[in-house]
C-alpha positions in Angstrom: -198.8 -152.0 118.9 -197.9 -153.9 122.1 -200.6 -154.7 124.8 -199.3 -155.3 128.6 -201.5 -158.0 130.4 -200.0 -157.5 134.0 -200.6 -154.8 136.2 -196.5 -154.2 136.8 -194.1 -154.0 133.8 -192.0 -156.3 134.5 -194.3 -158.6 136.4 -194.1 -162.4 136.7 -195.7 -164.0 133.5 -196.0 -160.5 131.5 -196.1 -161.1 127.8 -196.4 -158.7 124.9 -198.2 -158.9 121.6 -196.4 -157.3 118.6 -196.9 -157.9 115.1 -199.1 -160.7 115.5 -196.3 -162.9 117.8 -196.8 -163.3 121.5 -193.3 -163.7 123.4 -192.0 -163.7 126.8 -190.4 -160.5 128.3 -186.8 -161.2 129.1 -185.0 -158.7 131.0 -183.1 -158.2 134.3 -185.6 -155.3 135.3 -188.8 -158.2 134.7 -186.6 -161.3 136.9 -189.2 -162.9 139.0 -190.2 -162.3 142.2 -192.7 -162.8 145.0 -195.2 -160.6 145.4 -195.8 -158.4 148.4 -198.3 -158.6 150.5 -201.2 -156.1 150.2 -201.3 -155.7 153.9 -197.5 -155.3 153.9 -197.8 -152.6 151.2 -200.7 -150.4 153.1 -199.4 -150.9 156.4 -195.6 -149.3 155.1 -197.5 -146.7 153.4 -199.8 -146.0 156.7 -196.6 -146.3 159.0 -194.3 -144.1 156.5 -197.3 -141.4 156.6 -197.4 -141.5 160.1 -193.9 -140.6 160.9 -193.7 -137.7 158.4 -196.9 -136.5 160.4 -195.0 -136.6 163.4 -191.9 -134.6 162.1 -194.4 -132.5 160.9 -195.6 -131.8 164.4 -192.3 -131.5 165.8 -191.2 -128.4 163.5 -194.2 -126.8 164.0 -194.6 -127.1 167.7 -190.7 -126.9 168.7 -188.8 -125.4 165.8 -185.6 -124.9 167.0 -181.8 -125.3 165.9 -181.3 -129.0 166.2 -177.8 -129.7 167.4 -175.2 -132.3 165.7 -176.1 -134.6 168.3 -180.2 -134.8 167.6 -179.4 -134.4 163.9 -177.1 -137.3 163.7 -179.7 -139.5 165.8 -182.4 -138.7 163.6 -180.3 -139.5 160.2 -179.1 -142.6 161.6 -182.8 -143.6 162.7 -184.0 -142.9 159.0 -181.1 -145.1 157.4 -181.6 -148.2 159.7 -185.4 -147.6 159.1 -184.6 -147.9 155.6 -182.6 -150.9 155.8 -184.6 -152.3 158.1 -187.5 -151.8 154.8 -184.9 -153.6 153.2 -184.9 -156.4 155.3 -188.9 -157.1 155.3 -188.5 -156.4 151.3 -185.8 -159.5 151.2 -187.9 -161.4 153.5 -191.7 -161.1 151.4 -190.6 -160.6 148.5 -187.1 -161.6 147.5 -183.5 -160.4 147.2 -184.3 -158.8 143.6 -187.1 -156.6 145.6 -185.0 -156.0 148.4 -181.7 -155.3 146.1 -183.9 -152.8 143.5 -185.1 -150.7 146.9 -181.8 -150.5 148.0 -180.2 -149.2 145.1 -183.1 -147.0 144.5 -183.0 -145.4 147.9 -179.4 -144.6 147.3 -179.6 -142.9 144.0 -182.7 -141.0 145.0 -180.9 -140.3 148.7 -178.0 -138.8 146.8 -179.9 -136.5 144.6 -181.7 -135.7 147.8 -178.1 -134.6 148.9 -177.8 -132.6 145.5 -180.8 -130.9 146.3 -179.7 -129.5 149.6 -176.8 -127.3 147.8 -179.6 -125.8 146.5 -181.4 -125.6 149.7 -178.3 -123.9 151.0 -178.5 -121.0 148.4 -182.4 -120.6 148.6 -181.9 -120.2 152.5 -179.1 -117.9 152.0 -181.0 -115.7 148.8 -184.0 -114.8 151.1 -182.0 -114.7 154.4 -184.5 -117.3 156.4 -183.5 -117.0 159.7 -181.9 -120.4 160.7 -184.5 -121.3 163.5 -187.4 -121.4 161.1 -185.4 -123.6 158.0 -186.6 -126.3 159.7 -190.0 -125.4 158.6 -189.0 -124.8 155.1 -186.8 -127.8 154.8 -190.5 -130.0 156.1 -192.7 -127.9 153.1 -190.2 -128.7 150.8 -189.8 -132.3 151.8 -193.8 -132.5 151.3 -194.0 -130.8 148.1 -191.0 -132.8 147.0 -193.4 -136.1 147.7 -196.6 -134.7 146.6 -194.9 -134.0 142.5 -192.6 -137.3 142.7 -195.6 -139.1 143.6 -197.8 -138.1 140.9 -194.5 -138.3 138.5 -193.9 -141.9 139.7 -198.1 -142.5 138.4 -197.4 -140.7 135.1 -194.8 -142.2 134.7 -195.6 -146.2 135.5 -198.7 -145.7 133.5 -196.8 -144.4 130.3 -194.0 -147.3 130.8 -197.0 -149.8 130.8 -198.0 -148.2 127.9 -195.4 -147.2 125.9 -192.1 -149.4 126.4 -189.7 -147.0 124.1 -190.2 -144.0 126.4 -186.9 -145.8 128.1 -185.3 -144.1 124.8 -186.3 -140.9 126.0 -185.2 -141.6 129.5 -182.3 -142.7 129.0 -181.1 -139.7 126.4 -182.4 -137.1 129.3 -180.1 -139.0 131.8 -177.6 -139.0 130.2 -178.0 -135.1 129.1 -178.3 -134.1 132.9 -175.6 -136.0 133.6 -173.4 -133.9 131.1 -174.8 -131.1 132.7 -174.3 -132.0 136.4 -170.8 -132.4 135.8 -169.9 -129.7 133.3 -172.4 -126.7 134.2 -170.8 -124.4 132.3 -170.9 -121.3 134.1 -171.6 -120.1 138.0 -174.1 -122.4 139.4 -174.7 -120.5 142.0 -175.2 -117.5 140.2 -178.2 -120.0 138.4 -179.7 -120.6 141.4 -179.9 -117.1 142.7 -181.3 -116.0 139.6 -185.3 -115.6 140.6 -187.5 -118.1 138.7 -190.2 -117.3 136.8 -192.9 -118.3 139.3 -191.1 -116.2 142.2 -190.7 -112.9 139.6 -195.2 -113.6 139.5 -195.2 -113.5 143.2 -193.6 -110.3 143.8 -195.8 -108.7 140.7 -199.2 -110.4 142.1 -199.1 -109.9 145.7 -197.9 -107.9 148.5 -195.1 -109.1 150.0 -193.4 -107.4 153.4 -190.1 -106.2 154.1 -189.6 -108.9 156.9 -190.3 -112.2 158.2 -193.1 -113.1 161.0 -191.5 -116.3 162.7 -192.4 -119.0 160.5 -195.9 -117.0 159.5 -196.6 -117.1 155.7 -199.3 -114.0 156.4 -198.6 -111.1 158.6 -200.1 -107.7 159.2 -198.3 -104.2 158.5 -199.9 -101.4 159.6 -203.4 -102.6 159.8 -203.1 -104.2 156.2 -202.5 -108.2 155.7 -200.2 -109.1 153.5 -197.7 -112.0 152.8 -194.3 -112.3 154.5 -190.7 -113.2 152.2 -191.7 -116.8 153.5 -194.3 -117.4 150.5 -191.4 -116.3 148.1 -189.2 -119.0 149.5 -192.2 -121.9 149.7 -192.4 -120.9 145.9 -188.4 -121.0 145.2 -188.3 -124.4 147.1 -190.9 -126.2 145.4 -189.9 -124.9 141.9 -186.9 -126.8 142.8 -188.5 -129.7 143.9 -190.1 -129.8 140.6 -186.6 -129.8 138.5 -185.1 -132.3 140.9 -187.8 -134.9 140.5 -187.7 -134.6 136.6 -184.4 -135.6 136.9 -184.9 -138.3 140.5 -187.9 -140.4 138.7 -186.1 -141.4 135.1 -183.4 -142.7 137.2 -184.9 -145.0 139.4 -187.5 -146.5 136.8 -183.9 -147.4 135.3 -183.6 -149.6 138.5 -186.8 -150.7 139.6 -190.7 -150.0 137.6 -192.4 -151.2 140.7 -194.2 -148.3 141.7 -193.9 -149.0 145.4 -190.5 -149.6 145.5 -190.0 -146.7 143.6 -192.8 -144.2 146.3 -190.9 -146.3 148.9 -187.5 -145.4 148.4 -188.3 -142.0 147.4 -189.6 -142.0 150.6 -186.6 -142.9 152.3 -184.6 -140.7 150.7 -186.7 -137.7 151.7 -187.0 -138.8 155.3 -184.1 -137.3 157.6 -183.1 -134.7 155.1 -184.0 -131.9 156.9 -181.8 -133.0 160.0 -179.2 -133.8 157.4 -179.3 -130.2 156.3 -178.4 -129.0 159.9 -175.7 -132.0 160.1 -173.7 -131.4 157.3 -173.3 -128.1 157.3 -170.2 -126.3 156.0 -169.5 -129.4 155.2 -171.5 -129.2 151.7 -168.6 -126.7 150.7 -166.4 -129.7 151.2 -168.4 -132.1 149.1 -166.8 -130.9 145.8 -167.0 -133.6 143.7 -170.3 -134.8 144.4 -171.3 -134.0 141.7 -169.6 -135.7 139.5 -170.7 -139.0 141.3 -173.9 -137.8 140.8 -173.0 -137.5 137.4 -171.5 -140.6 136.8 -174.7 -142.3 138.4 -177.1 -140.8 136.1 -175.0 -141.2 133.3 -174.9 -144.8 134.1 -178.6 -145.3 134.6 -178.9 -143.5 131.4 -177.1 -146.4 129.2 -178.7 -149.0 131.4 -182.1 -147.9 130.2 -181.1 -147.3 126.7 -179.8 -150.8 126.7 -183.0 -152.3 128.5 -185.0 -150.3 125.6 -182.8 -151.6 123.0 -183.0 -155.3 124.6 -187.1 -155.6 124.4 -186.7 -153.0 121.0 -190.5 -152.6 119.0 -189.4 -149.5 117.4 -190.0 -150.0 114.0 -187.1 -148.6 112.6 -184.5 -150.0 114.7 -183.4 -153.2 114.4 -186.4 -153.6 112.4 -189.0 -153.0 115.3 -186.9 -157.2 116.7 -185.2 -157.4 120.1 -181.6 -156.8 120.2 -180.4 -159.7 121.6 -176.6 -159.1 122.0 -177.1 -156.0 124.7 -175.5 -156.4 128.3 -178.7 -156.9 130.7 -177.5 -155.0 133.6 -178.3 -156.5 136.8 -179.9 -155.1 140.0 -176.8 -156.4 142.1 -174.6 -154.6 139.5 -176.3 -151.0 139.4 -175.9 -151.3 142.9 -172.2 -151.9 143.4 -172.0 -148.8 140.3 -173.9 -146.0 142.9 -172.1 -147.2 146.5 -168.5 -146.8 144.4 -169.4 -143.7 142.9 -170.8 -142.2 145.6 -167.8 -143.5 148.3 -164.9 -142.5 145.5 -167.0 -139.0 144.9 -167.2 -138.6 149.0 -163.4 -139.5 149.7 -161.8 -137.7 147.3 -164.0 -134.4 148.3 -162.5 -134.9 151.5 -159.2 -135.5 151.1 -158.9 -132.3 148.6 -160.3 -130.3 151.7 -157.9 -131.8 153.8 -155.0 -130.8 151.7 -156.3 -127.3 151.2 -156.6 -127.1 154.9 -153.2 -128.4 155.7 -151.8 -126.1 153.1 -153.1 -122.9 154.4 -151.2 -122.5 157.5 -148.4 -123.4 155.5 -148.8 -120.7 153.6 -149.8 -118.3 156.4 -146.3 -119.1 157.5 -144.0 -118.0 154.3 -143.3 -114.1 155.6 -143.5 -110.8 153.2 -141.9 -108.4 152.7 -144.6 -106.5 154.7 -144.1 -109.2 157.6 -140.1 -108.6 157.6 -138.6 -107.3 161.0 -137.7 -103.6 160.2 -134.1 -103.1 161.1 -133.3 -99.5 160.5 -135.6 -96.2 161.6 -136.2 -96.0 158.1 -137.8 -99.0 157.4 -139.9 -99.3 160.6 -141.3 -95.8 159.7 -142.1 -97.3 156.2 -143.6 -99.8 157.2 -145.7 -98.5 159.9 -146.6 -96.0 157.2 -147.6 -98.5 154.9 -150.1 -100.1 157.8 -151.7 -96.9 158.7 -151.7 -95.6 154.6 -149.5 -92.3 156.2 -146.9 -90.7 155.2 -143.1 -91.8 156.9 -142.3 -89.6 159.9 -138.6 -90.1 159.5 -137.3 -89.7 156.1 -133.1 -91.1 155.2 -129.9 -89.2 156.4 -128.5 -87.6 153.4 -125.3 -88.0 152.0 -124.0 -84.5 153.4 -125.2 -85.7 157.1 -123.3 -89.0 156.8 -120.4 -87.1 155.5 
């Protein structure tokens, strides 16, 4: 039985009671640092909420195809927004603070990127037409930070409560991790499989043939019903729900400060939807993204197996005493684990596509037999025969006729 007396695991000064001893917490996820400032923490939340508002408004009141050009300007606005969170972080509260957002908003912004292969499929399942994604990208986006922030609660209230849940973290990481990079079958075929809430939707309700705009209800022959765009709200969100089972573990294995954790969950969320429109086709590229992915839950995984291990109650392990000779895995080191992962997973994506690209003309170029000049009557009527699936139209000069 362990009692936490600060409101933040991890917190400056926290101390445990176990077994009748009181001792200091000791571990790279509990280093000291400064705390924020209330204002600093309402007015991010207020100015964050605002500018999701505001890209609200605009797919609703424009939505549109956004070209490369606006979609790369938006991205890039999000990630020096981000960084300059960062900054403010580093200044109020530390480099530790700063560092833990950082590498928090890149894990989270790569599963973000994960998520969009999905996206991709949904869109494509339920043919949304491509001016109204926007719309759906925004629901999911919203959905995505209504479940991750009531996960990120659950979840900071069961760590203050229950230390050894890192066990169970950890092991799940490490599982989805397996899994990201060795699905074992047609992941695509997965995805377009219809979930279990979708397959109630289409028993439960009537649903129309085709889409009204962006409308969720429309009327058919004088009787209301709901368009296909419910059906892909309810696909969406589903998978918003799998994708923050997996998202929150991973970054309480960085940071447990809950606003660092809503923050850069935040982050990540903000600017996918132009992302979406950016990359494009070039998600097909991105082949072994997934096994950075992989690599970086994998990682997290053992970091919070070893963090559990290092301030160990569990009565039978160790029995219920710290293990004291586990690596403490620092903030600055997770860090340098997800930007090399990701950048090796990124590179070598590309460069495979570049090969396969540079290969194909290559091998447009080696001629068939099909593509061989004809040099007798005979073989051009063959082979003219064989294009238009005919029979030849001159047939070979016997033997007699030569003679």
């Amino acid at each position: 039985m362990f009692v936490i007396t600060s409101l933040a695991v991890g917190a400056p000064g926290t101390r445990r009671v176990s077994g009748g001893e009181t001792f200091e917490v000791s571990s790279s996820l509990r280093k000291a640092r400064m705390q924020l400032p209330v204002w600093f923490e309402i007015g991010s939340m207020a100015v964050l909420l605002a500018i999701l508002i505001a890209d609200l408004l605009i797919v609703v009141k424009r939505p549109h195809i956004p070209s490369n050009r606006e979609s790369s300007l938006w991205v890039a606005f999000y990630v020096a927004l981000a960084l300059v969170f960062a900054g403010l972080m580093w200044w109020f509260a530390g480099a530790e603070s700063a560092g833990q957002f950082v590498a928090g908003w890149l894990t989270e912004y790569s599963l973000s990127i994960d998520n969009l292969f999905v996206f991709v499929l949904i869109m494509s399942q339920f043919s949304v037409p491509r001016r109204y994604q926007q719309k759906v990208l925004m629901v999911g986006i919203i959905i995505a930070l209504v479940l991750r922030g009531i996960f990120i609660l659950l979840g900071a209230a069961i760590i203050e409560n229950f230390l050894p849940i890192f066990y169970l973290f950890g092991a799940f990481l490490i599982w989805t991790a397996w899994k990201q990079a060795f699905p074992g079958g047609d992941h695509d075929d997965d995805v377009k499989q219809e979930n279990f809430v979708v397959r109630v939707l289409r028993r439960t309700i009537d649903i129309s043939e085709d889409y009204d705009g962006a409308k969720v209800r429309t009327v058919v022959r004088g009787k209301r019903m709901f368009t296909p765009m419910i059906i892909v709200f309810a696909a969406i969100g589903v998978t918003d729900l799998l994708f923050a089972l997996d998202s929150i573990p991973a970054i309480f294995g960085i940071t447990q400060d809950p606003f660092i954790v809503f923050t850069a969950n935040i982050f990540a969320l903000m600017g996918l939807r132009q992302l979406y429109f950016l990359l494009g086709g070039l998600l097909d590229r991105l082949r072994y993204l997934h096994y950075g992915i992989a690599f970086i839950l994998a990682f997290i995984g053992v970091k919070l197996i070893f963090h559990a291990m290092h301030e160990n109650e569990v009565p039978f392990i160790n029995g219920g005493q710290h293990i004291e000779w586990v690596p403490d895995i620092s903030t600055w080191t997770s860090l340098g684990v997800i930007v090399a992962s990701m950048a090796v997973a990124t590179i070598a994506s590309l460069v495979a596509s570049a090969r396969e690209r540079t290969a194909e003309p290559a091998a447009r170029a080696v001629p068939t037999p099909q593509d061989s000049p004809a040099h007798t009557p005979v073989e051009a009527a063959e082979a003219a025969a064989r294009e238009q699936g005919t029979p030849p139209t001159v047939t070979p000069p016997s033997d007699e006729a030569q003679s």
